[in-house]
C-alpha positions, 0 to 999 in steps of 0.5 A: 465551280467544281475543283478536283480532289473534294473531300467529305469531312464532318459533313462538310466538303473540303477543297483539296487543289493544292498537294496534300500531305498524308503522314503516319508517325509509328507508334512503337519501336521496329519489332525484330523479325516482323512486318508491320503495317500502318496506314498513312492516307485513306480516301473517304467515300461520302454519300455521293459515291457518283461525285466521289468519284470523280472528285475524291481521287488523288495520285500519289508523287512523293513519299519519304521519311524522316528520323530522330534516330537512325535504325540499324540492324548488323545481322539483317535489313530494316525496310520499308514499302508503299502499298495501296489497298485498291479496292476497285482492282481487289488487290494490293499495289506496290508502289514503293519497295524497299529493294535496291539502290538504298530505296526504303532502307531505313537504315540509310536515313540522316538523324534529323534530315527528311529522306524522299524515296523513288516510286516504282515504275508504274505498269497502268495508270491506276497504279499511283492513282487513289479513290474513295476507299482505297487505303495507303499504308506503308510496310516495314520489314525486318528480318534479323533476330535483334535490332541493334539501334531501334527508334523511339516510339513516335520518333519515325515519320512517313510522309506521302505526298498526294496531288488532286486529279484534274478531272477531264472536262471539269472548269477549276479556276485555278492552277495546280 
């Protein structure tokens, strides 16, 4: 029996039926006036690149962040944004900005307290979908001359939320 979401590591398969959770805690303070990106989640592409495909895609459905100590930046902003390295679109998808109604402002995060943000809309399908190959990595962008209260290294973490896809005409055995 196939399930939706198998992952090739260390040259065994591993079954994904439940949410998945990609993380990437960053590894030095905000750089004042400077876009920094990280890689949160990247799909492995085994050698059964035909099976890979059908059975290595996942859809994006959360993303967040949480704090020890909040950033603030009095002369300019502190955001951050979800993109997707698609590599079979050859382009960047964005699919969480850090733009109006306090969505990835990492200012208005609570010390301690898991903050989830709204994804974009999405224009097609492939938008929020990943397959083998694609890289998810968020994106944080300042632009002040200083950064008033800076976070720790290793004190800022991104969470994202992934969902196997159920592959048409496939038999799973088990509820999602």
């Amino acid at each position: 029996m196939r399930r939706a979401g198998s992952l090739r590591y260390n040259a065994r398969m591993m079954e994904v039926t439940r949410p998945w959770i990609g993380q990437h805690t960053l590894a030095a303070a905000i750089t004042p006036n400077v876009t920094i990106s990280a890689p949160i989640f990247g799909v492995p592409n085994h050698p059964e690149r035909a099976a890979a495909e059908k059975l290595s895609r996942f859809r994006i459905v959360g993303f967040g962040a949480i704090t020890q100590t909040v950033p603030s930046d009095a002369d300019g902003t502190i955001l951050v944004n979800l993109k997707v390295q698609n590599i079979t679109e050859a382009a960047t998808d964005v699919i969480m900005t850090g733009a109006g109604a306090g969505a990835g402002d990492l200012e208005a995060l609570t010390a301690n307290t898991f903050k989830g943000w709204a994804l974009n809309a999405e224009t097609s399908e492939v938008e929020r979908t990943i397959a083998p190959d694609d890289l998810v990595y968020v994106e944080i962008v300042n632009n002040s001359a200083a950064i008033d209260t800076n976070v720790a290294a290793g004190k800022l973490m991104f969470v994202l939320s992934l969902m196997p896809i159920d592959v048409p005409g496939e038999e799973f055995g088990e509820d999602l």
